[in-house]
KEMAR-386996 format. One record per residue (C-alpha): residue in one letter; x negated, y negated, z negated. Coordinates in steps of 0.02 Angstrom, whole numbers, padded with zeros to 5 digits, always signed. Layout:
% residues N
AXYZ...
//
This chain:
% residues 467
X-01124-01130-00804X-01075-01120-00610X-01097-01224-00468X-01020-01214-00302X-01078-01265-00123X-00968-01247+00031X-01085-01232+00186X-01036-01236+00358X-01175-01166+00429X-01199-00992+00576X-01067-00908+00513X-00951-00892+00663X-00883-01065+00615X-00829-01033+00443X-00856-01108+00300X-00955-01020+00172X-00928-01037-00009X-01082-01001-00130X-01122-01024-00337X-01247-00984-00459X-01172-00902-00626X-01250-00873-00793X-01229-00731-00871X-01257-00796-01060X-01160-00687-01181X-01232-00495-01156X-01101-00401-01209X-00952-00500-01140X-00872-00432-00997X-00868-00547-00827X-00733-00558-00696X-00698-00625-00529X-00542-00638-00447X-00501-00722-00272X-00335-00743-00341X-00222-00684-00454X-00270-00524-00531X-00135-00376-00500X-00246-00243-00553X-00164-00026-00551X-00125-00034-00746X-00013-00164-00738X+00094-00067-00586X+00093+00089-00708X+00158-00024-00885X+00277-00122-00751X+00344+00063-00677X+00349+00155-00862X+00439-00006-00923X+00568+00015-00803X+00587+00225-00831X+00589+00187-01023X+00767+00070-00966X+00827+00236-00912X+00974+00166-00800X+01039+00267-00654X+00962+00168-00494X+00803+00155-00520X+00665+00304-00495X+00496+00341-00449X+00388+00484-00395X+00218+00520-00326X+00220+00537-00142X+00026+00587-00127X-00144+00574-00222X-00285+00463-00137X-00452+00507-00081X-00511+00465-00288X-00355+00558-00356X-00272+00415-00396X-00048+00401-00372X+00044+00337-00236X+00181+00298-00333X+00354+00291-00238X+00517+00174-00317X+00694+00197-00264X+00825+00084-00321X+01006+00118-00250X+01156+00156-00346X+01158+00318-00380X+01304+00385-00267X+01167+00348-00115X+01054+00493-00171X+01167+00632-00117X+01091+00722+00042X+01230+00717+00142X+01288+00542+00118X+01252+00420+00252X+01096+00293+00200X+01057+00098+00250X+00841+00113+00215X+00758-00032+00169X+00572+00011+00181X+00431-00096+00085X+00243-00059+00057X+00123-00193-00012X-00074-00206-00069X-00135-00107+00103X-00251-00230+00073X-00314-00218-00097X-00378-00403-00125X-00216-00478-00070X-00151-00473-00250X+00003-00610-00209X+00070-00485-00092X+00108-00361-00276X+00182-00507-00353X+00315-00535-00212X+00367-00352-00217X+00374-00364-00398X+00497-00512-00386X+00584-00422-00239X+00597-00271-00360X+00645-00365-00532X+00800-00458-00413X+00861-00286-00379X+00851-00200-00556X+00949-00342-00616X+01122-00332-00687X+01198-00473-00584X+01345-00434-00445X+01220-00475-00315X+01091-00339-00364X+01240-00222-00382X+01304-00250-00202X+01128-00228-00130X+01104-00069-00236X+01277+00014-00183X+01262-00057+00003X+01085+00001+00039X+00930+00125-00013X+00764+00009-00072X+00612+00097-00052X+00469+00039-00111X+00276+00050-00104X+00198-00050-00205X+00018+00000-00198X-00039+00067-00010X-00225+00075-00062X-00239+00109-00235X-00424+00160-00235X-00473-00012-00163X-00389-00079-00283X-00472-00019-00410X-00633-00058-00344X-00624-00226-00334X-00620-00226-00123X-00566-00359-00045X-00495-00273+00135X-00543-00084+00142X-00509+00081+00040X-00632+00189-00027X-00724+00255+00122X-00725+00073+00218X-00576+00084+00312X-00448-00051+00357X-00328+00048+00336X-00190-00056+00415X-00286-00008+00565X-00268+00165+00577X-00078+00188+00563X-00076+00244+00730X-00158+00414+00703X-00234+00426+00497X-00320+00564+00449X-00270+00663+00287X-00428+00657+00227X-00481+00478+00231X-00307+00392+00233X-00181+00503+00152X-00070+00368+00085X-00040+00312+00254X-00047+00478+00326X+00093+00525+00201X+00182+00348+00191X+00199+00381+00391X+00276+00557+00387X+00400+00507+00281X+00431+00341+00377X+00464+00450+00533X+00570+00588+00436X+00687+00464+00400X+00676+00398+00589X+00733+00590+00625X+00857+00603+00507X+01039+00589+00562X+01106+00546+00382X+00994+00392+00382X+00990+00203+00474X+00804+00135+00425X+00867-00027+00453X+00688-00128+00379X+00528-00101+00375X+00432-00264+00287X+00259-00254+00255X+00193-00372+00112X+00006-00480+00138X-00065-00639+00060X-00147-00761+00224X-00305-00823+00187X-00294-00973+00307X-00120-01042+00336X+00003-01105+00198X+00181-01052+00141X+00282-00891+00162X+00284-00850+00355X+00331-00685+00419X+00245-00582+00601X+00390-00480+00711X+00337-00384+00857X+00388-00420+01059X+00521-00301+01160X+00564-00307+01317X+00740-00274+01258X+00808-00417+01236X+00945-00407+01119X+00829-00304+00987X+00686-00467+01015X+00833-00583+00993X+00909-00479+00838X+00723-00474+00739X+00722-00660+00727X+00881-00684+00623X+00809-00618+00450X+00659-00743+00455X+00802-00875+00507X+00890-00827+00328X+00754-00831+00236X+00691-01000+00290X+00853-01064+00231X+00848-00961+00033X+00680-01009+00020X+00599-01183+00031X+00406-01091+00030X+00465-01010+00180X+00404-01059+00366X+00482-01035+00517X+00365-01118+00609X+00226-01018+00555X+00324-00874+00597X+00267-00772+00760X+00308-00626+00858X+00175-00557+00976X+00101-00402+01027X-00119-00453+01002X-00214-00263+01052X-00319-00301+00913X-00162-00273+00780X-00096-00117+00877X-00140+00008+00736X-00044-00104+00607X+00106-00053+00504X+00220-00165+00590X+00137-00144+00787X+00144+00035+00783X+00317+00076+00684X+00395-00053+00794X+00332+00049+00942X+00411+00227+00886X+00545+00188+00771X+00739+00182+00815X+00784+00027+00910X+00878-00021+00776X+00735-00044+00651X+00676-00200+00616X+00472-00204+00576X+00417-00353+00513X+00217-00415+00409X+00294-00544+00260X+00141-00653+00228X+00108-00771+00094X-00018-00893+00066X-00155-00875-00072X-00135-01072-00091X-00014-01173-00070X+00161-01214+00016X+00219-01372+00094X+00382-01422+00029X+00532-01504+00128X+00457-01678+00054X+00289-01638+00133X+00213-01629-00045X+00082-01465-00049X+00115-01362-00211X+00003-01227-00271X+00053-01056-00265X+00081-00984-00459X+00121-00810-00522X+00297-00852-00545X+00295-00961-00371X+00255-00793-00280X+00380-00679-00400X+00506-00807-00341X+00499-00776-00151X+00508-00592-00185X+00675-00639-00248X+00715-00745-00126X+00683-00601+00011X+00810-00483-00098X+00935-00629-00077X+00910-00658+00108X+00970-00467+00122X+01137-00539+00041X+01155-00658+00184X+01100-00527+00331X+01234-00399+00259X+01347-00501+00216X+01397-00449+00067X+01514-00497-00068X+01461-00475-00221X+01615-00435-00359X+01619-00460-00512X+01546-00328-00659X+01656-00262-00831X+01542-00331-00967X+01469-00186-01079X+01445-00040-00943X+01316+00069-01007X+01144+00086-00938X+01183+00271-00860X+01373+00288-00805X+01457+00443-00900X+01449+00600-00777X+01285+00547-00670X+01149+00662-00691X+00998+00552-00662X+00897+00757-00660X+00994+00814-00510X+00979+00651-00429X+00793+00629-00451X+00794+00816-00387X+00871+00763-00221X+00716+00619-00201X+00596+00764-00233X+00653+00848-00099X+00630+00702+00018X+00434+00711-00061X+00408+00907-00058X+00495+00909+00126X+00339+00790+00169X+00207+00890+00094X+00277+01072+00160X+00240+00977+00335X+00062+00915+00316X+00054+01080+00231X+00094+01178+00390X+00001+01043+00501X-00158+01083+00405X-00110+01261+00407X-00110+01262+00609X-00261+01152+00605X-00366+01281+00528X-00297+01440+00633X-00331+01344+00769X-00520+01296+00744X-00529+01495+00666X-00552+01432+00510X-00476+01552+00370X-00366+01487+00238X-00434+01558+00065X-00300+01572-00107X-00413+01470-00203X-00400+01295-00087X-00206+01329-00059X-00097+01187-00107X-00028+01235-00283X+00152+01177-00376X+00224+01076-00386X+00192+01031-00191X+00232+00825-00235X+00083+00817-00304X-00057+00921-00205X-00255+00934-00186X-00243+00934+00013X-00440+00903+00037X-00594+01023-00058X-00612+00916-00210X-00780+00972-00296X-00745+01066-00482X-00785+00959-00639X-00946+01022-00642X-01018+00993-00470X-01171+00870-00453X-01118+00810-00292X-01139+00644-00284X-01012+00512-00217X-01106+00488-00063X-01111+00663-00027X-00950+00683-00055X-00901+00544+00065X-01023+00626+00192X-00931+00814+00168X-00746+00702+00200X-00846+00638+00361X-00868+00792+00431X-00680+00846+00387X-00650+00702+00489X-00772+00738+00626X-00678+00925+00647X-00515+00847+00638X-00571+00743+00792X-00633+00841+00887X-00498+00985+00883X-00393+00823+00954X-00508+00803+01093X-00546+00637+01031X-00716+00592+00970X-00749+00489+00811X-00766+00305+00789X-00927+00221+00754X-00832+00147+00590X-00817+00329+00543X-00952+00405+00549X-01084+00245+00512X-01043+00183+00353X-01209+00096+00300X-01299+00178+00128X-01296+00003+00053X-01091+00023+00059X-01084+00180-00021X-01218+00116-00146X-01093-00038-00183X-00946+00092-00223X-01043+00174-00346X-01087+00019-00409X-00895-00049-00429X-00842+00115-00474X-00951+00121-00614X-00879-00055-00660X-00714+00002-00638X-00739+00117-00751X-00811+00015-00891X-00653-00101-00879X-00532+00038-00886X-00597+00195-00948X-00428+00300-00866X-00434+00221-00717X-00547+00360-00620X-00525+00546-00669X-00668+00655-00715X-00694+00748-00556X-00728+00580-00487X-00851+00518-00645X-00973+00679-00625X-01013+00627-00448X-01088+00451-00517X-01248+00408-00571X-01360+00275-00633X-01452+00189-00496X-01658+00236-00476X-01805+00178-00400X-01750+00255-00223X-01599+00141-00238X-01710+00006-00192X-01638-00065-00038X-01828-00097+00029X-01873+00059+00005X-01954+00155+00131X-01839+00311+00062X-01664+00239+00078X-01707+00168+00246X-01728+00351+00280X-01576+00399+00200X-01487+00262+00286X-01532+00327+00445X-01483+00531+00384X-01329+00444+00345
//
């Protein structure tokens, strides 16, 4: 039995929500979702359905492991003439779930994704005209944790894409090198960058864009959001904004619109976790399939912005055309990955010549590169615990700082015990709900909570303070 009580009471003006649950059944298993749930299995079943197709447009790769060793997977789909390294490339770039509790912001991309696997002319023309990349995960350990807004360590880590740290955001930290390798790259026009987020406030599909002083790139930004607002009736353009707010400048969309080709356009698509307003003013909840179709409806407005004319496809084509070798063309995408990864490799190796620091066999990034160890991860049979192990990533960080002349933030350095004691709490959960979710490594540094875990304690005050 539940009940619920909205309060507005001193809580900067909010309204507070609060309910009493009881736990009757012992062994059942209780969950609590803001929204809908888009948990990391269901990514890897949708991403091993799609390989299992085996057709020649769609692949996907790991671009980096997170802090918890978890994939960041990375999805192409483009026909498959686009892959070659020397031809020229139209990017679209999309990430989604940077922050982990905004679960409708995974159900657009999967729509968005779906539209262009599909075997009608109008997926064709967007696969031959243009490159879709796709991130559909940014924070994977949050995810998995249940957090609503930060990763593992407590970051917001759509604030830190102006300078992350491989340590404590390596997604972004590789998600950005990558970004700005194709900035760099002569062969390639990154024509999109489109950031997915569920709004927790305002209704409808609505979309942020950034302010230039050039006037023709401000003036050119506005006209997707225009097309989309006419493809999809969820769509607002009046809740549509471009601005340049200090406290968003180490977002996605602030800072690639800052360093990026003039010709890129950076937008944050947000969706509501409620409810639209339809052209007859009648407010209709948000379902699964609601948000799936305004991913498609994106993939259309793409159509319209090209302007593209979709012909017509021969009936019974198979799913890989005769003479494409889907191996040589997945090779090509690894080099995009390894290229990546031989950087940050170097970076770290100048790093550590630089602070005198001596770079020993055994920590060396090993093959294949794609998928590297690039902080100390403790052996299987280390009794660190996670909070040590946060601490020893703290210091990384700390170094890392400092050899930039620029000295840490109180957010990373301060994280309070009680939050590390929650991650070991949903971690432990996490686990119990899906038993391959966290590798081993990662298990040996939890343990069961004590007496000193007492939040009262004289102790962990003490340890708060140490930390």
């Amino acid at each position: 039995s539940s009940g619920i009580n909205a309060e507005y009471g001193d809580h900067r003006k909010n309204y507070v929500m609060s309910f009493a649950f009881q736990f009757d059944l012992e062994n059942d298993v209780y969950e609590f979702a803001y929204c809908f749930p888009y948990p990391n299995k269901r990514l890897a079943n949708w991403i091993s359905k799609q390989e299992n197709r085996n057709v020649d447009y769609f692949y996907s790769d790991v671009l980096c492991e997170t802090v918890q060793q978890r994939n960041l997977d990375i999805i192409t789909i483009t026909s498959p003439e686009n892959i070659q390294p020397q031809k020229h490339k139209r990017v679209i770039f999309i990430t989604a779930r940077v922050h982990p509790g905004e679960s409708p912001a995974s159900y657009v991309c999967e729509g968005l994704m779906e539209y262009l696997l599909g075997d009608t002319p109008e997926a064709k023309a967007l696969r031959d005209h243009n490159v879709f990349k796709f991130i559909p995960m940014l924070n994977p350990d949050g995810v998995a944790l249940g957090n609503y807004r930060c990763s593992l360590m407590g970051f917001d880590l759509n604030r830190h894409w102006t300078d992350p740290s491989r340590w404590a955001h390596p997604t972004l930290e590789a998600t950005k090198a990558l970004l700005l390798e194709y900035n760099d790259n002569s062969c390639v026009d990154l024509d999109f960058y489109i950031d997915i987020h569920a709004h927790s406030t305002l209704m409808n599909g609505f979309m942020y864009g950034n302010v230039y002083d050039d006037s023709d790139r401000f003036e050119r930004q506005a006209v997707f959001p225009k097309l989309l607002c006419n493809n999809a009736e969820d769509f607002s353009l009046a809740f549509t904004s471009f601005n340049k707010d200090a406290v968003k400048a180490g977002t996605g969309r602030r800072f690639l619109g800052s360093c990026l080709s003039p010709r890129s356009n950076c937008y944050t698509l947000e969706v509501s976790f409620y409810s639209y307003t339809n052209q007859n003013s009648q407010v209709i909840p948000y379902s699964v399939d609601g948000y799936i179709e305004l991913g498609r409806n994106v993939a259309k407005t793409f159509l319209n912005y090209y302007q593209l004319t979709p012909q017509a496809i021969l009936p019974s084509v198979p799913a890989t055309a005769p003479g494409v070798n889907k191996t040589k063309l997945k090779a090509h995408l690894r080099d995009e990955v390894l290229m990546v990864h031989r950087q940050r490799a170097n970076s770290n190796k100048a790093s550590q010549l630089s602070s005198g620091e001596q770079t020993s066999s055994k920590n060396a990034p090993t093959e294949p590169i794609y998928k590297p160890a690039y902080y100390d991860a403790p052996n299987s049979n280390s009794t660190t615990s996670l909070q040590s192990y946060i601490k020893q990533l703290r210091s990384k960080m700390a170094r890392e700082m400092s050899q930039k002349q620029v000295p840490p933030t109180k957010e990373m350095m301060s994280t309070p015990n009680s939050t590390i004691r929650s991650h070991l709490i949903q971690t432990s959960l996490s686990q119990q709900l899906h038993p391959t979710a966290i590798s081993p490594p990662v298990l040996q540094k939890l343990r069961a909570p004590t007496e000193d875990d007492n939040p009262s304690s004289p102790e962990t005050e003490r340890r708060a303070k140490r930390v």
